[in-house]
C-alpha positions in Angstrom: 11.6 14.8 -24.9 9.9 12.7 -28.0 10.2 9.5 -26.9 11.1 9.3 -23.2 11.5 5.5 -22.5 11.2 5.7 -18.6 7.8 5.8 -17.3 8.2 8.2 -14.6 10.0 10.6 -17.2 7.4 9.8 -19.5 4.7 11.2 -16.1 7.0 14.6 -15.6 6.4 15.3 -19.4 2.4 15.0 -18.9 2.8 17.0 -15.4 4.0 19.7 -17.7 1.2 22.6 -18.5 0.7 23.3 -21.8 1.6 26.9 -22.3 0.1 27.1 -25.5 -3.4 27.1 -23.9 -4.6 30.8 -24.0 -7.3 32.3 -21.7 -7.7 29.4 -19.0 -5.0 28.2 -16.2 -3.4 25.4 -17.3 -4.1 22.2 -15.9 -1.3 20.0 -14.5 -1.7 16.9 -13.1 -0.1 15.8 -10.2 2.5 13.1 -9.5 1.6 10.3 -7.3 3.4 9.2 -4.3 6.1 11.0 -2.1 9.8 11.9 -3.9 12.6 10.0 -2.3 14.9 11.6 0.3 18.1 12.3 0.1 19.1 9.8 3.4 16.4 6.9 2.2 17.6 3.8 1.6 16.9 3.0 -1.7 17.5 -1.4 -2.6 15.4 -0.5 -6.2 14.4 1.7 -8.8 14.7 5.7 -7.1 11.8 6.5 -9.0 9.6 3.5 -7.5 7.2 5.6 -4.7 6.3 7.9 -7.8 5.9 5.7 -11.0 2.9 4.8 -12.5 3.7 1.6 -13.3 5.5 0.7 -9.8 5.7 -3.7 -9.3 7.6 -5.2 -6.7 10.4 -6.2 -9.0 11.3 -2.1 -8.7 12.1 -2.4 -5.4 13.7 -5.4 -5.5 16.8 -4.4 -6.9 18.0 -1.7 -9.4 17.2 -2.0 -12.5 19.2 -2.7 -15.7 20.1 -0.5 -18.2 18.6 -0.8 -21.6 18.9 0.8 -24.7 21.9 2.0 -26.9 24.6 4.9 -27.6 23.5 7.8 -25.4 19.7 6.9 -25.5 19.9 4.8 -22.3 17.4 4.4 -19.1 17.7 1.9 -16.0 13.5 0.4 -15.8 12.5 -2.8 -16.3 9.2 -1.2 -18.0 11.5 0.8 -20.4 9.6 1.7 -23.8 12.0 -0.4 -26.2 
């Protein structure tokens, strides 16, 4: 949860309220876009219709995976 390296993960995170805010409702911004359904046809990235930093190289075709040992995420904009 420190150091998410897919961008849409790194969006859930600041979707998240902040329950340590006392006195006021939190604040939680919304996600973008539409989820995908479970009988779309996805040729890309899953998370493309909700990512924040969506190109048309997401939808292209899926995405590698990067990283190493068990820190690993499929995005071509993957935090490195």
């Amino acid at each position: 949860f420190t150091t998410p390296q897919h961008p849409y993960t790194r969006a859930l995170l600041r979707a998240a309220p902040d329950l340590n805010r006392r006195g006021t409702a939190p604040h939680v911004p919304a996600l973008e876009g539409e989820p995908t359904g479970a009988l779309d046809l996805i040729t890309g990235c899953p998370f493309q219709p909700r990512c924040p930093e969506a190109e048309a190289a997401c939808s292209a075709a899926p995405p590698p995976f990067v990283g190493n040992g068990s820190h690993r995420t499929a995005c071509i904009h993957a935090a490195h």
